[in-house]
C-alpha positions as CSV (number, residue, x, y, z in Angstrom):
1,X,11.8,-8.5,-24.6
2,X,12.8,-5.6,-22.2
3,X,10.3,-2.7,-21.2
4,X,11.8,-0.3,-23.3
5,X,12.8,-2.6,-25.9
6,X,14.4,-5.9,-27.9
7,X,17.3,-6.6,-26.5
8,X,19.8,-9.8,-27.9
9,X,20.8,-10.7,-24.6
10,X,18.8,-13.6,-22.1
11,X,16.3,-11.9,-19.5
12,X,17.4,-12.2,-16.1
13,X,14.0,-14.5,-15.8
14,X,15.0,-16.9,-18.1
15,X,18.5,-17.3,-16.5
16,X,16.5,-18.0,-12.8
17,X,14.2,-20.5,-15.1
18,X,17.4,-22.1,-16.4
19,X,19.1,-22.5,-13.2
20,X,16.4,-24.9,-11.7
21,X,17.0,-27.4,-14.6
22,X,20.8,-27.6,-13.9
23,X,21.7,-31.3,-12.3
24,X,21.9,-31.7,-8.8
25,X,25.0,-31.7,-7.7
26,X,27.7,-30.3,-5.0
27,X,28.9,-27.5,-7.5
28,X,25.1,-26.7,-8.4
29,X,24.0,-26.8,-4.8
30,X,26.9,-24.6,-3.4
31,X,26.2,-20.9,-2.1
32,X,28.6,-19.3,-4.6
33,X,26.9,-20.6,-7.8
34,X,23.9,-18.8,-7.0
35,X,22.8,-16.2,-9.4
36,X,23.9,-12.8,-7.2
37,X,20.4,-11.2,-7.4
38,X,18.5,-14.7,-6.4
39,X,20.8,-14.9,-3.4
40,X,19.5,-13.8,-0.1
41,X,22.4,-14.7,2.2
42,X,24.5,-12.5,-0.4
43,X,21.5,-9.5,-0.8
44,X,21.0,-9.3,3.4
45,X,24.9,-9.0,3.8
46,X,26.2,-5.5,5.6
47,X,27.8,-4.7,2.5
48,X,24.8,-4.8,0.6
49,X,23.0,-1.9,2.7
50,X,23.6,0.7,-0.2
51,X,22.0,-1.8,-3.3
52,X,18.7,-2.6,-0.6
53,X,18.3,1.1,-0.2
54,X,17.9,1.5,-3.8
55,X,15.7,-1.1,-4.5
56,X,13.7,-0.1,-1.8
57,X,13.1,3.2,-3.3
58,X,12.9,2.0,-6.6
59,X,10.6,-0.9,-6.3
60,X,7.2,1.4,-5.2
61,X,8.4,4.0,-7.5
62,X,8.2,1.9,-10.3
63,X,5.0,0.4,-9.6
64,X,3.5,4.1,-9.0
65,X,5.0,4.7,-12.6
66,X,3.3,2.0,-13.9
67,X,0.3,3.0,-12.5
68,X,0.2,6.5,-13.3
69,X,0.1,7.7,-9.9
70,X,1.2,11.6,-9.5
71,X,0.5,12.7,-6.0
72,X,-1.3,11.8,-2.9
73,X,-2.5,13.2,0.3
74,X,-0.7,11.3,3.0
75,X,-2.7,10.5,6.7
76,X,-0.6,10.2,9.6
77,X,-2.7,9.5,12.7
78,X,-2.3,6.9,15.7
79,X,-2.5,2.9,14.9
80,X,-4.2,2.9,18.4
81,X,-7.3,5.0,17.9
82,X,-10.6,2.4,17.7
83,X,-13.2,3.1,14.5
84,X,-16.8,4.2,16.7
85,X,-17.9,1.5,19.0
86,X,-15.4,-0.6,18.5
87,X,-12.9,-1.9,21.4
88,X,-9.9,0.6,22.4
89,X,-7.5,-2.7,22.5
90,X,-4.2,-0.7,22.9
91,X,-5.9,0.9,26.5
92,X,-3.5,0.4,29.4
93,X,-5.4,1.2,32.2
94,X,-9.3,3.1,32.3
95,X,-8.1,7.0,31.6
96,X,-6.9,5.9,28.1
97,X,-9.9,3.8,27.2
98,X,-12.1,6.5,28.2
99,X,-9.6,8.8,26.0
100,X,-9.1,6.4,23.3
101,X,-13.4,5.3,22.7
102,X,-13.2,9.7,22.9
103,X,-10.9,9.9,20.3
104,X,-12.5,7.1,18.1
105,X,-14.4,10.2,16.3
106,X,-11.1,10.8,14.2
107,X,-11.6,7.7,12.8
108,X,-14.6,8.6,11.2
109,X,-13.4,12.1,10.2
110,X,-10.2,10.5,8.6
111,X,-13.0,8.0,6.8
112,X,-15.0,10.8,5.4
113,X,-11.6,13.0,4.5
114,X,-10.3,9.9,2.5
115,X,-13.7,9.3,0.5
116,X,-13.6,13.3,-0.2
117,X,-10.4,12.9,-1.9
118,X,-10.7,9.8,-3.7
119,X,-13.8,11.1,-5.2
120,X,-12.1,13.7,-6.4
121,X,-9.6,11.6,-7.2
122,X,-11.4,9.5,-9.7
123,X,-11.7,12.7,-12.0
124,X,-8.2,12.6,-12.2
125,X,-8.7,8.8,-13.1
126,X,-6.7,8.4,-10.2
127,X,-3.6,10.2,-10.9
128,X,-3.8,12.7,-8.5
129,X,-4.7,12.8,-4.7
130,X,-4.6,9.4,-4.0
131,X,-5.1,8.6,-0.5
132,X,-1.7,6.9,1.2
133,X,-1.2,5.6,4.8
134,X,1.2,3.8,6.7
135,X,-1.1,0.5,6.1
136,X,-1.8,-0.4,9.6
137,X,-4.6,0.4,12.1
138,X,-6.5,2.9,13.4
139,X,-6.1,6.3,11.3
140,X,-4.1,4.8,8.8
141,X,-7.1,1.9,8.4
142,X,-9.6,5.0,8.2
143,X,-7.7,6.5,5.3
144,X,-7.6,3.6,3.5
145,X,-11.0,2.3,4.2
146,X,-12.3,5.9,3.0
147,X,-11.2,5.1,-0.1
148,X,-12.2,1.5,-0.8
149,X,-15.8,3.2,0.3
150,X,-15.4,5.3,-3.1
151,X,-14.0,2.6,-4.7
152,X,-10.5,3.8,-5.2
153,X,-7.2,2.8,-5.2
154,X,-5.5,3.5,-1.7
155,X,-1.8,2.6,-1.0
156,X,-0.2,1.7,2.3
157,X,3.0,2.0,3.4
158,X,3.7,-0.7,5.7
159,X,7.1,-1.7,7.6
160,X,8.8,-4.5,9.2
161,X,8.2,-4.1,13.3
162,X,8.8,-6.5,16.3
163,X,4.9,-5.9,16.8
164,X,3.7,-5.0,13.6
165,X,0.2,-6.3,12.5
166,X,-0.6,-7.5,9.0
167,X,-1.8,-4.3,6.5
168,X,-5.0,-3.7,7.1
169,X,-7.6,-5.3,4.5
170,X,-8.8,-1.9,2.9
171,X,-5.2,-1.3,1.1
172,X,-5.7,-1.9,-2.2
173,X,-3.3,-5.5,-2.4
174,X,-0.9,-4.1,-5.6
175,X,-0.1,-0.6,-3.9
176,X,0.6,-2.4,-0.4
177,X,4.5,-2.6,0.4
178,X,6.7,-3.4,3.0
179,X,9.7,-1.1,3.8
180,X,12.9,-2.3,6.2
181,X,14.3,0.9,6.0
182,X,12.5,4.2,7.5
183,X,14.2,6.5,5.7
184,X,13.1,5.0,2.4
185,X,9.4,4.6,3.5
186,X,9.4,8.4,4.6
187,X,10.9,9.5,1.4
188,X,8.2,7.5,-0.6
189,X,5.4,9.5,2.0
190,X,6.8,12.5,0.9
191,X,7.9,12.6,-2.9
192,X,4.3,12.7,-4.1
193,X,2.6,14.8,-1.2
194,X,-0.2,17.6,-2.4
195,X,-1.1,17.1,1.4
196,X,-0.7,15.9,4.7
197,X,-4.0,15.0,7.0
198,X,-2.4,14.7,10.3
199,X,-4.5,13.1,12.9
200,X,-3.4,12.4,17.2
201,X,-1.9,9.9,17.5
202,X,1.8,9.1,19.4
203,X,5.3,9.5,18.7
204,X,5.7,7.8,15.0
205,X,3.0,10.9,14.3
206,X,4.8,13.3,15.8
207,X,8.2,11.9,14.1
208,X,6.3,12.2,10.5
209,X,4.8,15.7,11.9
210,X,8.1,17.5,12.8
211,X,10.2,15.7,9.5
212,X,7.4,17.1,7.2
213,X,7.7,20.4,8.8
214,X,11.7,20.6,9.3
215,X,11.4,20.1,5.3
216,X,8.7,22.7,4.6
217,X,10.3,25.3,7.1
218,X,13.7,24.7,5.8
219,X,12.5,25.1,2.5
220,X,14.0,21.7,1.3
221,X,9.9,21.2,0.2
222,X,7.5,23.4,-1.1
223,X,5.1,24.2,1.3
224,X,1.7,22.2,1.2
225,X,-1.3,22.1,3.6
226,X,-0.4,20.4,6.5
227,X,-4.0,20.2,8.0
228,X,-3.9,19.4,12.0
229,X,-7.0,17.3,12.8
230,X,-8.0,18.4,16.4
231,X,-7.0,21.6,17.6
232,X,-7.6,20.8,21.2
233,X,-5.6,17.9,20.7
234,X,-2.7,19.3,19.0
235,X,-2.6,22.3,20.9
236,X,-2.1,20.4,24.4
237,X,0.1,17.8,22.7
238,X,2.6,20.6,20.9
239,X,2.9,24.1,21.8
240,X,3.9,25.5,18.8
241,X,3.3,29.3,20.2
242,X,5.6,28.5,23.0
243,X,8.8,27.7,20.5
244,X,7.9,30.8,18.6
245,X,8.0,33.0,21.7
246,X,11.1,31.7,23.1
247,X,12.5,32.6,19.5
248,X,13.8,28.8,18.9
249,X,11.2,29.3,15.6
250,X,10.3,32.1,13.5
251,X,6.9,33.4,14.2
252,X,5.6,33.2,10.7
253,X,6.4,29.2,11.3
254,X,3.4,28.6,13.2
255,X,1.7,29.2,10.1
256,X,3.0,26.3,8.9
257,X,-0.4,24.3,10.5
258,X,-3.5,24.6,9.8
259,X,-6.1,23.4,12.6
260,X,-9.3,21.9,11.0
261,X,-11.8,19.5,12.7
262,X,-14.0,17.9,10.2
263,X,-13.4,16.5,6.9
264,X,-14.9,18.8,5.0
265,X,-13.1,22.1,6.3
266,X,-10.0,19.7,5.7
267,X,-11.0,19.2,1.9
268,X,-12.0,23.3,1.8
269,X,-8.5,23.9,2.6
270,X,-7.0,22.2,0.0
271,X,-9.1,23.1,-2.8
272,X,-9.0,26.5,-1.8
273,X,-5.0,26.2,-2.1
274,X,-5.4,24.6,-5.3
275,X,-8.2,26.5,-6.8
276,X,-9.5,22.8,-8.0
């Protein structure tokens, strides 16, 4: 029985289940008598690229489908940044432990901005503004941890690194995927985005920063509040004033950020831009 309907013909399930019971021999064991779709060799060739971008971008949406999930406010922040009191493990020398124990307050801001949405959230029966990181730790742990506090659903978006960590524990375990390809993860940030939290953090922030923005300012996305967590931060780290003046921007694209510092002036904005 298909999703959408009876259908005469086998499922693709029962034709996997069928070809374990097939006798062993050299025809049955043989590469090319593999069912296409249970082939890996065959799905991992170069060829293939085009059908694993689709699947990759249909495999979350689907499940999102499922679930009823309609938007999200994405957090992009630093995996490195330690929760309060806990070690600055990514420190290199004394100067970024001292900077990175400093910084360990946006953890706790990203916390608190994750439980203000997913309580609104709930009213929604979490359809709408469902909290969404990149899975991993630090600010992205924070997001998703917020959530769990509140007890809702929270999905990361993880992907496939030389140094890459397992997902961190808070993701809720049937909205946690895996990506290969960044373009497809970035896509499935953005698709469903009512708002971006973005925290400091390094240059995979400022690469989901400056795509988000390229979008909004090129109109290729409507615009949505793009709240900057840490002016002082943000300011040092990006001089936004300096591209307008040298006329490389338009002036009214500094607008495009809005500099908050606490949770709650981060929530403010965005119900104030929703009138929720």
């Amino acid at each position: 029985m298909e999703k959408n309907g009876w259908t005469p013909f086998p499922h693709s399930g029962e034709d996997i289940r069928h070809a374990e019971t097939v006798p062993d021999t050299p025809q049955t064991r043989a590469p090319a008598y593999k069912l296409a779709f249970t082939d890996q060799d065959f799905l991992t060739r170069r060829e293939l690229r085009p059908v694993r971008l689709q699947l990759e971008l249909l495999k979350p949406e689907m499940i999102f489908e499922d679930r009823g999930i309609k938007s999200t406010v994405v957090l992009f922040g630093g995996a490195r940044i330690p929760e309060p009191g806990g070690a600055a493990w990514a420190a290199k020398n004394e100067t970024q432990k001292k900077n990175l124990e400093a910084n360990s307050r946006y953890y706790e801001e990203a916390r608190k901005f994750a439980r203000l949405c997913s309580q609104y959230s709930a009213s929604t029966y979490y359809r709408e503004f469902v909290i969404v990181t990149g899975g991993g730790p630090g600010v992205m742990e924070a997001g998703n941890r917020g959530a769990t506090d509140v007890g809702a659903p929270t999905i990361g978006l993880n992907i496939v690194l030389p140094h890459e960590q397992a997902p961190n524990q808070y993701v809720t375990p049937d909205l946690c995927f895996n990506f290969h390809y960044f373009a497809i993860r970035k896509m499935h940030f953005l698709m469903r985005a009512k708002a971006f939290a973005v925290f400091p953090g390094g240059f995979g922030t400022m690469d989901e920063l400056f795509e988000t923005m390229t979008l909004i300012q090129t109109g290729r996305m409507e615009r949505v509040p793009l709240l900057m967590f840490g002016k002082d931060f943000w300011t040092k780290a990006i001089n936004i004033e300096y591209l307008a003046e040298q006329g490389t921007i338009s002036p009214a694209d500094v607008e495009l950020l809005t500099f908050v510092d606490t949770a709650e002036e981060a929530w403010d904005k965005i119900r104030t831009f929703y009138e929720l």
